[in-house]
N, C-alpha and C positions, 0 to 999 in steps of 0.2 A: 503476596500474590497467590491466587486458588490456584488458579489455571488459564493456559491459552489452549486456543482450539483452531485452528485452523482447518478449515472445511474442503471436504474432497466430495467431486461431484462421479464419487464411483461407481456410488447405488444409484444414481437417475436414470432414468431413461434416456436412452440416445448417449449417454455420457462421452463414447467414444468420439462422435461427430457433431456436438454441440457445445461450445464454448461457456461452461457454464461461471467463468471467471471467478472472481476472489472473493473471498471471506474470511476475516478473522475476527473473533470474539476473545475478547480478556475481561478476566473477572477476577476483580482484586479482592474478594470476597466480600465485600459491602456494596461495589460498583462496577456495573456492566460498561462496557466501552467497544464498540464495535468498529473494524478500521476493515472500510470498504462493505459494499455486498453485490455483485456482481448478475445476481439474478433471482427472479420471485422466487425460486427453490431454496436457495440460500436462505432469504426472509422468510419462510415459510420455517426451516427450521434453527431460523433465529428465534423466532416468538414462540416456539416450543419450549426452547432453553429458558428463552425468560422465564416461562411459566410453569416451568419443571423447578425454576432455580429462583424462585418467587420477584422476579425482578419486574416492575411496571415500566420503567424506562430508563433508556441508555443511549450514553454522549455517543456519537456518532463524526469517526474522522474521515472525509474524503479522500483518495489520496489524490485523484484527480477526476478530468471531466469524459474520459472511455467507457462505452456503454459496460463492459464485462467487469467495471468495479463501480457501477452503478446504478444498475438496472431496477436492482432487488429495491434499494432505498425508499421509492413510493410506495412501498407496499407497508414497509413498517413508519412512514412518515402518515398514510393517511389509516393505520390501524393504531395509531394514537400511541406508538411506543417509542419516542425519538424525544428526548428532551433539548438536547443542543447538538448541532451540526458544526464542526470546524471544515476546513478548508481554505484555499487562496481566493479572493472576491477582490477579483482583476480592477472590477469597476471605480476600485478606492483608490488606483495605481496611475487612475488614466494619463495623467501630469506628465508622469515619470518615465512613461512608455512614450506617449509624444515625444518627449524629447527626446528619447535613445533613439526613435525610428527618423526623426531629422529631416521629415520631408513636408519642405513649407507649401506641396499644393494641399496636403489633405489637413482636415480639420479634425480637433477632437472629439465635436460629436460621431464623425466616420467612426472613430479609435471606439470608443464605445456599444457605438452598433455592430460594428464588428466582433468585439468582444463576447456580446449577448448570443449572438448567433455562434459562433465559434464554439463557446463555452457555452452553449446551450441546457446541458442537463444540470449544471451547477447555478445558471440562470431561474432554473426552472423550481430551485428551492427557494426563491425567495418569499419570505418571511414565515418562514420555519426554524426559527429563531437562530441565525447564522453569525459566524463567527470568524473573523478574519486570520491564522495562524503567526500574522505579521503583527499586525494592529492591539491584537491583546498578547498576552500570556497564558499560556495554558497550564494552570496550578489547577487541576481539578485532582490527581492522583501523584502521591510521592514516585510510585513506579512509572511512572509513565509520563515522558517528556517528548515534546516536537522537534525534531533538529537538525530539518532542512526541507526543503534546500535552500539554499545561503539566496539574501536577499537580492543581489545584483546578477547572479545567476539566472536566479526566476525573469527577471524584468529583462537582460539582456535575451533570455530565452523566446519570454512574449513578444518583446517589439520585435523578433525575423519573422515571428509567426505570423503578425500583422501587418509585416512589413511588405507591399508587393513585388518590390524588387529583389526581397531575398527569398531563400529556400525557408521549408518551412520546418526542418530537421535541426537538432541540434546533438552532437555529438554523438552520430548513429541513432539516435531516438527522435518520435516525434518532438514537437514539441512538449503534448498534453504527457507524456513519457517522460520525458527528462525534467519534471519540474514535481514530480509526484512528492507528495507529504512523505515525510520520512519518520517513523517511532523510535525510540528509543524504551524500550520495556525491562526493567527489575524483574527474574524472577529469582527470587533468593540470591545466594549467591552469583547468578547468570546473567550476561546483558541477550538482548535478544535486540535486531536492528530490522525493522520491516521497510521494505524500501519501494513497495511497491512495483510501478512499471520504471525506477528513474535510471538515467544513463549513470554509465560508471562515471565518470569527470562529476557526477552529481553527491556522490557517495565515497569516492577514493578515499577523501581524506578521514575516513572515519572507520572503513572497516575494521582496521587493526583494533580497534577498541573493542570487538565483541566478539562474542566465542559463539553466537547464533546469530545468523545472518539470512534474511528470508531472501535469497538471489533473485535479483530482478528482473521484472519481463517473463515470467511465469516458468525460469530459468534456460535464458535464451542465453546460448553456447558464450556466443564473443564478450558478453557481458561477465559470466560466470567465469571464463579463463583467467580474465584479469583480476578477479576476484581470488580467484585459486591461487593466480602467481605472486600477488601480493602478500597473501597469507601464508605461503610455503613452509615456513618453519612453526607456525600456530596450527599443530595437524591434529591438535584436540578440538576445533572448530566444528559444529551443525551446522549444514547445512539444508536452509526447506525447501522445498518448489511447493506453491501453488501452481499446479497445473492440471488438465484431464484427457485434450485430445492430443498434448505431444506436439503440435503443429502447429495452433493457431495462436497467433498476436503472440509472436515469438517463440515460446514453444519449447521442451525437452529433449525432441528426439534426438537432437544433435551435440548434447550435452555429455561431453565424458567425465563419466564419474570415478574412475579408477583413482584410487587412494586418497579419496574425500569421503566424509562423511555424511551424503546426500539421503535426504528421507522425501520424497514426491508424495503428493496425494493423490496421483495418477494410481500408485503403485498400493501405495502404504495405507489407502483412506483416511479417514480425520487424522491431524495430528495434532496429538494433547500433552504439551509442555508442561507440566509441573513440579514441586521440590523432590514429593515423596516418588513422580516418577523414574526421576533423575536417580535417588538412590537406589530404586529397585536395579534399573537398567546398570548400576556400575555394579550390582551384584552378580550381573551374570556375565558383564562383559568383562569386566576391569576398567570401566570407564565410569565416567563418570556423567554420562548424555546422552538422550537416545530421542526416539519418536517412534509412536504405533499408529 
């Protein structure tokens, strides 16, 4: 693994009061891999990197269907730099949600239209050569694995979404929130766990396996404590925020960080995960991890 980079919207314009959402890029050093992009700023200085870092095209993961982790994506979809898009493609499920949602007036054409409409910006890829995260396997990079959210999770999550008689929340998160693609990223020695916007009941069972965990929801506080209290005794853990106004679609401001090792791109701007940065940073610290 070269590097990850996780993009801070510090130098934009407006940064403070415009939601420039999520971007991260991994470069295994042969293959670009980009999870999420949240805004044309973002893909504006994605295709930089490409072409600073001689790359024509990179797999591209969803992590779900909110504009502020998908904005940017037609920008680099129609300037020709996207080879394959993974993601959930509801459409292949609709069976399976009928029946969890269990209401014999509607039909499953409804289940469908609804879905398109609902899931609209992930609708809106199709035939961009898309990839179902369920349906295939994702062997494109040894570092780099999909793994979650669990399958009856996702589908019990969709059918309340669809469902009109239920709320449309699941475990304090939207729906589109709690069912986001989850990474599992190698870097050397290190695991790194991007979680996107998902609910913790989404993610619980997995934290303890990683000493880098990108806190979800752009590190929104009730999400992140349980995160914290789980991990109590694992106090050599990173912790990232993708975040930039503090507030919005979740948000930092109310996040206490006292004796975590929290690195924000509110604060910190890009954050560049690497091996050789890893050893610089345990030289000054006694650590062994850090972020700039």
């Amino acid at each position: 693994m070269k590097e990850i980079i996780v993009f801070s919207a510090k130098d934009y314009e407006n940064a403070e009061s415009t939601n420039y959402g999520d971007c991260t890029l991994i470069n295994t050093g042969t293959e670009l891999y980009i999870y999420d992009c949240g805004a044309e700023r973002h893909a504006e200085k994605v295709i930089q990197y490409m072409d600073e870092n001689c790359f024509e095209k990179a797999t591209l993961i969803l992590s779900h269907n909110d504009s502020d982790h998908f904005d940017g994506i037609p920008v680099l979809v129609n300037s020709g730099r996207i080879s394959a898009i993974w993601t959930t493609l509801l459409l292949k499920y609709v069976d399976e949600i009928f029946e969890r949602i269990g209401d014999g007036r509607r039909k499953q054409d409804t289940i469908k239209k609804e879905i398109l409409e609902k899931y609209d910006n992930i609708a809106a890829l199709s035939g961009c050569n898309l990839h179902d995260i369920y349906e295939e396997e994702f062997n494109e990079a040894d570092e780099i694995s999909i793994v979650g959210p669990d399958f009856d999770y996702m589908l019990n999550t969709v059918a309340k979404h669809l469902d009109s008689r239920e709320g449309d929340t699941m475990d304090g998160e939207t729906a589109y929130n709690a069912t986001s693609v989850q990474l599992s990223v190698e870097i050397g020695s290190h695991t790194l766990l991007l979680s996107g916007d998902a609910s913790y009941a989404a993610i619980e069972d997995k934290v303890r396996d990683y000493d880098i965990i990108q806190l979800p929801h752009h590190g929104k506080a009730c999400q992140a404590d349980k995160i914290f209290a789980q991990k109590c005794d694992q106090i050599d853990t990173v912790y990232i925020v993708s975040d930039n106004t503090g507030n919005t679609n979740g948000g930092s401001n109310d996040l206490n960080t006292t004796g975590h090792r929290v690195y924000n791109t509110k604060d910190y701007g890009n954050i560049c995960l690497n091996t050789s940065f890893f050893m610089r940073e345990s030289t000054y610290t006694g650590r062994t991890l850090g972020a700039r």
